[in-house]
C-alpha positions in Angstrom: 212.0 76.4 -6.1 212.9 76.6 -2.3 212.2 72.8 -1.5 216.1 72.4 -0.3 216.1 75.7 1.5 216.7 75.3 4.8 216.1 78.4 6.3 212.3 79.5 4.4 209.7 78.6 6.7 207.1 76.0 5.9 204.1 76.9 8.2 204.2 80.4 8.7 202.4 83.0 6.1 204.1 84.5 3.6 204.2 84.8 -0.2 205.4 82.5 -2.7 208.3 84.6 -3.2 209.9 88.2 -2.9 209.1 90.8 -0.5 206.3 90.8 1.9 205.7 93.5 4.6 203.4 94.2 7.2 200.2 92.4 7.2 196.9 94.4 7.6 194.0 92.9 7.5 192.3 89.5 7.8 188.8 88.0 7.2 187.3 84.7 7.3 185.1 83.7 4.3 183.7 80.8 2.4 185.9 78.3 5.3 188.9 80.3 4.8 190.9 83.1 6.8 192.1 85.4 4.6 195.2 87.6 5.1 196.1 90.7 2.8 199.9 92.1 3.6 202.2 95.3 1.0 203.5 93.0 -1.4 205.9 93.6 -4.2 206.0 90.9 -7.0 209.0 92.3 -8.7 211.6 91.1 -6.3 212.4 90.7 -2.4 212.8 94.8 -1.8 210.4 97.3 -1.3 209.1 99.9 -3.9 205.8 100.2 -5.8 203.7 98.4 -3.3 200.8 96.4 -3.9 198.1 94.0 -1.8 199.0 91.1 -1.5 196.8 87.8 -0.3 197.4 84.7 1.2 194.6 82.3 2.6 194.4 78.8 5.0 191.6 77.1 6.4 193.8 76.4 9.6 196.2 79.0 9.9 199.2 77.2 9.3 198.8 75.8 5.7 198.9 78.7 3.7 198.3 79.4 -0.2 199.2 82.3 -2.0 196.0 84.2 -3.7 196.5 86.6 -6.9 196.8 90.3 -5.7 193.8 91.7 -4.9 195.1 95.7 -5.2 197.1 97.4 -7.3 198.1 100.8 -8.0 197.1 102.0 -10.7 195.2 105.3 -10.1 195.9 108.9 -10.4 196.1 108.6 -6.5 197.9 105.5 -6.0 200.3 105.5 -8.4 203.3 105.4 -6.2 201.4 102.6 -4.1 198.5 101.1 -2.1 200.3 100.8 1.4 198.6 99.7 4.4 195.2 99.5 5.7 192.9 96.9 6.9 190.0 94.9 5.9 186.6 94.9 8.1 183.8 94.1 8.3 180.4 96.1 9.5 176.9 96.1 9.4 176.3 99.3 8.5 178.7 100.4 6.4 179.3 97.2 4.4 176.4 95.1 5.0 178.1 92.9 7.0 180.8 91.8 3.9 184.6 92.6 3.9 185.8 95.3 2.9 189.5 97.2 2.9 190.7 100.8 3.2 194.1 101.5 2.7 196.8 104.1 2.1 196.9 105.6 -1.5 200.3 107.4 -2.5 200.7 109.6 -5.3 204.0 111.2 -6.1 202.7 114.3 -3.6 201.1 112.6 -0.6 198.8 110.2 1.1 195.1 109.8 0.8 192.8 107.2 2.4 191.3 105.0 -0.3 188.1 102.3 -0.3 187.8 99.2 -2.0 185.1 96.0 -2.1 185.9 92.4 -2.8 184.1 91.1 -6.0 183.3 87.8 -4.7 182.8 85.9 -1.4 186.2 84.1 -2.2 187.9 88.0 -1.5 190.1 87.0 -4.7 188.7 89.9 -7.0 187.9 93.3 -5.4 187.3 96.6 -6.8 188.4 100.0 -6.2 185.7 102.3 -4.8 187.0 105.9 -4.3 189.0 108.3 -1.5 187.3 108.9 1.5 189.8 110.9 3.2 191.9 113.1 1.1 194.7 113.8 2.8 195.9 114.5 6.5 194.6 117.4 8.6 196.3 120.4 9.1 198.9 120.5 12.0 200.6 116.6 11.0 203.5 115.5 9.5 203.0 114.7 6.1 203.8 110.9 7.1 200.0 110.1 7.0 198.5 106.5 7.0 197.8 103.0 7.9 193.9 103.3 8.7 192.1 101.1 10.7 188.2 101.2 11.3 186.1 100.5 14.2 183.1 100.7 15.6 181.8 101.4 19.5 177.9 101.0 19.4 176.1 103.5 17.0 179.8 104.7 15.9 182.0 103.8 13.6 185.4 105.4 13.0 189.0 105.2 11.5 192.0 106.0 13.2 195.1 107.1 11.2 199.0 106.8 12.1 200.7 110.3 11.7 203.4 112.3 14.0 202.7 115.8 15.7 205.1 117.3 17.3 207.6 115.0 16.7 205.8 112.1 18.9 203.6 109.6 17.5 199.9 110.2 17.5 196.6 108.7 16.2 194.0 110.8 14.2 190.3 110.1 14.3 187.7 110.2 12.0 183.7 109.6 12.4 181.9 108.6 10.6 178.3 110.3 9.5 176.0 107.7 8.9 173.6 110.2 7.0 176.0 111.9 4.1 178.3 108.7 3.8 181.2 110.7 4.7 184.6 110.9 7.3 185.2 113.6 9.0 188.8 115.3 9.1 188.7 117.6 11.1 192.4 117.1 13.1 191.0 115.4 15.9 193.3 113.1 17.8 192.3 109.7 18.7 195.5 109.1 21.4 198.7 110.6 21.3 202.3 109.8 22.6 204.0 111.3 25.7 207.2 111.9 24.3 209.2 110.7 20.9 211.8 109.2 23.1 209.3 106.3 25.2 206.5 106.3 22.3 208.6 107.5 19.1 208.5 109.9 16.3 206.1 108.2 14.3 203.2 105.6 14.7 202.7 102.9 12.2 200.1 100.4 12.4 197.7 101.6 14.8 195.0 98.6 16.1 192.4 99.1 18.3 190.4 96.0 19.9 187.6 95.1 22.2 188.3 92.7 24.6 186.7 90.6 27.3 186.1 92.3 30.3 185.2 95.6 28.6 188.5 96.9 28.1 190.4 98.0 24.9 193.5 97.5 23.8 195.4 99.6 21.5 198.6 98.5 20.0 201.4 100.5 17.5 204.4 100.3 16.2 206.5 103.5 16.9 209.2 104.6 15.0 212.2 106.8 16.7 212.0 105.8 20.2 215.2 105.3 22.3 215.1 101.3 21.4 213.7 101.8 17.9 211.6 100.5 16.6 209.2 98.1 18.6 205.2 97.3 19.4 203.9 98.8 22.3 200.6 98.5 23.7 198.0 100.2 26.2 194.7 99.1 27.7 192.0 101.7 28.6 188.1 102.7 27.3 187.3 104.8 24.3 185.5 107.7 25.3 182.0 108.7 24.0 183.5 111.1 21.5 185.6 108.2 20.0 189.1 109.2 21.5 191.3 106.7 24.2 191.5 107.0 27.6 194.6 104.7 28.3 194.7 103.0 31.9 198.3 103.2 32.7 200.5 106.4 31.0 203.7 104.1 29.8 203.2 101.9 27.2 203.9 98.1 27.8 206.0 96.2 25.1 203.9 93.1 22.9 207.4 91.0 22.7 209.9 90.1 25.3 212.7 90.3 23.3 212.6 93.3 20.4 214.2 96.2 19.7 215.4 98.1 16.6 213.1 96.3 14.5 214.1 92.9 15.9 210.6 90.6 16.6 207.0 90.6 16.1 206.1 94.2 14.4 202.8 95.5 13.6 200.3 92.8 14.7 197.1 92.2 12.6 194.4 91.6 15.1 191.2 89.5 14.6 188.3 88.8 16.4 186.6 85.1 15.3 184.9 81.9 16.9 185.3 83.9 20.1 189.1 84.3 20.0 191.4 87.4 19.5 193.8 85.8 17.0 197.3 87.9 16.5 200.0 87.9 14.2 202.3 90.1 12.4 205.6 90.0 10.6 208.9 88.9 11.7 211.7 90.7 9.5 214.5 89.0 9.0 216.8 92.3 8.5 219.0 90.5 6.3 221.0 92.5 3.5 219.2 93.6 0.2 221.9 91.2 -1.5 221.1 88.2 0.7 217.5 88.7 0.2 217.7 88.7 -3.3 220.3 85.8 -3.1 217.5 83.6 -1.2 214.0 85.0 -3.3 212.4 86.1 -0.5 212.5 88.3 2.3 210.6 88.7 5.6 207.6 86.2 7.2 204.8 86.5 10.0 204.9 84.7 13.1 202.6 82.1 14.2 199.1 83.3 15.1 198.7 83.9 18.8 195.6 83.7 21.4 195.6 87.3 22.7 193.7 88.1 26.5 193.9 90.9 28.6 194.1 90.7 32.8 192.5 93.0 35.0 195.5 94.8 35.3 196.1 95.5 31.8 198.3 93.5 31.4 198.7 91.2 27.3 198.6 87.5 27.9 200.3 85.6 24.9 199.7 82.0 23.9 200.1 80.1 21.2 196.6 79.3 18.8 194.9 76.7 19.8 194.3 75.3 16.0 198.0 74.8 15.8 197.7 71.5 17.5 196.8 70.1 14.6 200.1 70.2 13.2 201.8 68.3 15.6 203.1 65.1 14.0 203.0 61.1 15.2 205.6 60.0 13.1 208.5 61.4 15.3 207.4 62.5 18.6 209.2 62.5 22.0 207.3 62.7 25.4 207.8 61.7 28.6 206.8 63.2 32.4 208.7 62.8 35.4 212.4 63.2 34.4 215.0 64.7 36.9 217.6 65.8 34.5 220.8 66.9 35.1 223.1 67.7 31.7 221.4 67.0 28.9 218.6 64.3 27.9 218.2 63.4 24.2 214.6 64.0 22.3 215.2 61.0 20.3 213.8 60.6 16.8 212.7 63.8 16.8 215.0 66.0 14.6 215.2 68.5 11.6 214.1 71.9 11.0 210.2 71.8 11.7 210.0 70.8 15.4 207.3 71.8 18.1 209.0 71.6 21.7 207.0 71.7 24.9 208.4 71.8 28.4 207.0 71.8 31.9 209.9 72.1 34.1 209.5 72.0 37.6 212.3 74.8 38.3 215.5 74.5 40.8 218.5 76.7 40.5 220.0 75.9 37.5 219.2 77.3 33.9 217.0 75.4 32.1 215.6 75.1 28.1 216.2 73.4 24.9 219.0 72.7 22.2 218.3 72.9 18.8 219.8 73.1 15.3 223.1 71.1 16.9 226.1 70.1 14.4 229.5 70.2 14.5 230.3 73.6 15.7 227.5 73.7 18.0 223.9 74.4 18.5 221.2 77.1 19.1 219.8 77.3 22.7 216.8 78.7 24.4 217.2 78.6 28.6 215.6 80.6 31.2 218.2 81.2 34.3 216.2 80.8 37.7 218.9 82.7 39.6 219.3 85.7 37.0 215.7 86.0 35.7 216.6 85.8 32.5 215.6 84.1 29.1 218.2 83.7 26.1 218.5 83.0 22.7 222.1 81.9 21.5 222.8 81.3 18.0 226.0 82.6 18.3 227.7 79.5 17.7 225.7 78.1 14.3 226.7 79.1 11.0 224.5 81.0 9.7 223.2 84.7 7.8 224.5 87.1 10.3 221.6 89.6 10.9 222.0 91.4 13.5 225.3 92.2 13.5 226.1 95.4 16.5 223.0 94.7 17.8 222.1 91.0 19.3 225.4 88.9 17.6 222.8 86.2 18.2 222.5 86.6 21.9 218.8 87.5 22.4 218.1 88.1 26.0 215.3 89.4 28.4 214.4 89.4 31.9 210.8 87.7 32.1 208.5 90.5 33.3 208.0 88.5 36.3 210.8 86.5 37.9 210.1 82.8 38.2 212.3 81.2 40.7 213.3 78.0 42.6 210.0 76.0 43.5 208.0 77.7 40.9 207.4 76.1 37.3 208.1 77.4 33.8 206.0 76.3 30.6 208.3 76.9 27.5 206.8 76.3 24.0 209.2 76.7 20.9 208.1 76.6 17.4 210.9 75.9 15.0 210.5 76.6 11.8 213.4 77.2 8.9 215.3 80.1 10.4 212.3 81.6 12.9 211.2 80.6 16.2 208.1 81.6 18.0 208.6 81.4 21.9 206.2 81.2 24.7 206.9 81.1 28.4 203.8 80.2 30.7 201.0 81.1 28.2 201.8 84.7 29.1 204.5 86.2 27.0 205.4 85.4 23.7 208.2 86.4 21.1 209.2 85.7 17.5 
C-alpha cells in the first residue's frame, strides 16, 4: 500500500497503518523486543484507543503484532490509554506484565493485565488496582509506570495539582496484594509555566553511577509542550529528591509538541535503550490523505554524567543497517563549498561526519532537487545548529512556528580548533540527529 510513498518511514516503528501515539512500554522475549504504543485501527485520528504492538529482533526491522488490549470493559469502555509493561520478581514472577489507564465515560482508573504467552501476542485482562485518583488532583489522572527500589515496588501516576504538573505515588503492600492511594506525591513541578499544567508520561530509571533519572512530558508550559528531565535519588519512602531544581530538556530542538515526546525507557544487555514518538502535526485531512499518522524515533543509548547531565547516542545495533551497496567514505578532506557523497542517494541514508572545525558553518545537504535542498549545519561562530527545509516542497507542518527553520544553540559551544561529530538518520520525512554522542533530536 505505501511502497511509493516517499515520505513513510521504513526503519523506524510504527503501525502498519493509521494512528499511533505514544509508546509505553517494551519487553524483550523469546529473541524479540516488544513494543506496545495507543493505537487506533479505525483510521489515522485519535478516539477509542486501544494497545497496540509492534516487535523486531534488532530494533530497526519492525513487524506489526495483533492488538494485545482492547476496551471492552465496564471501565475501559472509552479506552485503554497509556501505561507500561514490566517486569518483576515479585509481583510477576519475573514475566511481563502491563498496567495501563482505563477510561470510562466518568474517569480514570488504573487497570492490570498478563500476557498469555511468552510471544506477548495474547494477554488477558486481570482487574483495577487503583480506582481512581486521590483526592486533591485534577481529574486528568494517568499513565502509570512501576518501579522497584530494593524491597519496594511502586507506581507513579501523571496528574496536575495546583495547576503545575505532579507525580503521584503508590506502594505497594507485598502482604494484601494491594496499592496504596493515599495522595502521596512522588515529585512535583515548581511552577505551570517552567514544568507545565499537566504531566504525561512520567518514567523513572536507574542509572549507572547510582543516580535516577526521571523524565515527563509537560503539558502548558511557556514552550508547550516538551520532555524535560531531572537526575536525583529516590528517597526511602519512594518519593524524588531531584539534584538540580530546573528541569533540563531531552531534545535540542522541541517545542510545542515539535520532537521526541514521551520516551519509553528500557533497561537490557546492560544498555538504557530510549525511544519515543515523533508527531508529525500534520492536518487530520493530510493524515487521512497519507493512511498514517505519527512514528517513533530511532532507539537511542541513554548515560547520565556526574553532573546530571543526559548523554544521547545513537544504538549501537543500528550499525547493522548500514549498507555496502552505496556507501561513501573518505578521511582527510579540507573542503571548501561543497564535496559530492557520490553513489550514495535517495531517501534512506545514514550520514556520519567528523569535522575538524574552523570558522565557517559546517553540515550536510540532503533531499536536493530543483528548487533546492534540506540542510543540517552547525555555525562555529554563532553556536548554533539548523535545520532548513524551507526550500523543499513539501507537507507544511509547522506553519507559525518553525516554517522549516529548526534551530538551537548546542548546550555547549564548540568552536574553532575543537571537532563536531554529526550523525543524521534519514528516513522518509524524519531525521534523527546526533551531535558528539551527547545530544540528540528527532
Amino acid at each position: 500500500r505505501f511502497a511509493d510513498d516517499l515520505l513513510r518511514p521504513a526503519f523506524h516503528g510504527m503501525p502498519a497503518a493509521a494512528c499511533t501515539n505514544e509508546c509505553h512500554g517494551m519487553a524483550y522475549s523469546n529473541g524479540r523486543y516488544h513494543l506496545f504504543f495507543q493505537k487506533n485501527a479505525n483510521g489515522p485520528y485519535m478516539t477509542r484507543l486501544h494497545w497496540g504492538h509492534i516487535s523486531s529482533e534488532n530494533l530497526y526491522d519492525w513487524r506489526e503484532e495483533r492488538i494485545a488490549i482492547a476496551p471492552g470493559e465496564s471501565y475501559d469502555i472509552k479506552g485503554c490509554w497509556s501505561g507500561c509493561v514490566f517486569t518483576d520478581p515479585v509481583i510477576t514472577s519475573g514475566r511481563p506484565a502491563a498496567i495501563y489507564t482505563a477510561v470510562d465515560y466518568a474517569r480514570a482508573v488504573i487497570a492490570s493485565a498478563a500476557p498469555a504467552d511468552d510471544d506477548l501476542i495474547g494477554w488477558n485482562k486481570q482487574s483495577v488496582i487503583i480506582n481512581g485518583r486521590p483526592s486533591g488532583l485534577s481529574d486528568d489522572f494517568r499513565d502509570p509506570y512501576f518501579f522497584r527500589d530494593g524491597d519496594n515496588a511502586y507506581i507513579i501516576v501523571g496528574s496536575s495539582k495546583g495547576g503545575v504538573g505532579t507525580t503521584t505515588l503508590h506502594r505497594y503492600n507485598a502482604s494484601t496484594g494491594v496499592w496504596s492511594n493515599d495522595g502521596t506525591t512522588f515529585f512535583s513541578g515548581a511552577s505551570s509555566g517552567q514544568s507545565g499544567s499537566f504531566w504525561e508520561m512520567p518514567n523513572i530509571t536507574p542509572m549507572d553511577g547510582g543516580k535516577w533519572l526521571f523524565t515527563v512530558t509537560p503539558i502548558g508550559t511557556t514552550t508547550g509542550v516538551h520532555t524535560l528531565y531531572w537526575t536525583g535519588s529516590v528517597n526511602t519512602d519512594g518519593t524524588f529528591s531531584p539534584d538540580y531544581a530546573t528541569p533540563r530538556q531531552v531534545e535540542l530542538i522541541s517545542r510545542d509538541g515539535y520532537g521526541m515526546l514521551s520516551p519509553t525507557v528500557f533497561n537490557h544487555d546492560g544498555k538504557t535503550i530510549a525511544l519515543g514518538i515523533v508527531p508529525d502535526k500534520l492536518s487530520g485531512a493530510d493524515n487521512a490523505g497519507l493512511g498514517w499518522a505519527h512514528t517513533y524515533s530511532l532507539p537511542r543509548e541513554w548515560t547520565v554524567d556526574a553532573d546530571g547531565n543526559l548523554w544521547q547516542r545513537p544504538y549501537d545495533g543500528l550499525k547493522a543497517m548500514r549498507s555496502t551497496t552505496a556507501a561513501y567514505s573518505a578521511t582527510g578532506n579540507s573542503v571548501s563549498g561543497t564535496l559530492e557523497l557520490a553513489p550514495v542517494s535517495g531517501r534512506r541514508i545514514e550520514l556520519l561526519g567528523r569535522f575538524d572545525l574552523g570558522t565557517s558553518a559546517v553540515g550536510f545537504n540532503l533531499f536536493k532537487n530543483a528548487n533546492g535542498c534540506a540542510s543540517i549545519s552547525y555555525n562555529p561562530s554563532t553556536g548554533q545548529l539548523t535545520v532548513d527545509a524551507s526550500t523543499l516542497r513539501r507537507k507544511v507542518n509547522d506553519s507559525g512556528v518553525y516554517n522549516g527553520v529548526y534551530s538551537c544553540s548546542l548546550p555547549e559551544r564548540l568552536g574553532a580548533g575543537q571537532q563536531l561529530l554529526l550523525n543524521v538518520f534519514a528516513d522518509g520525512s524524519i531525521l534523527d540527529i546526533f551531535v558528539n554522542n551527547r545530544w540528540a533530536t528527532s
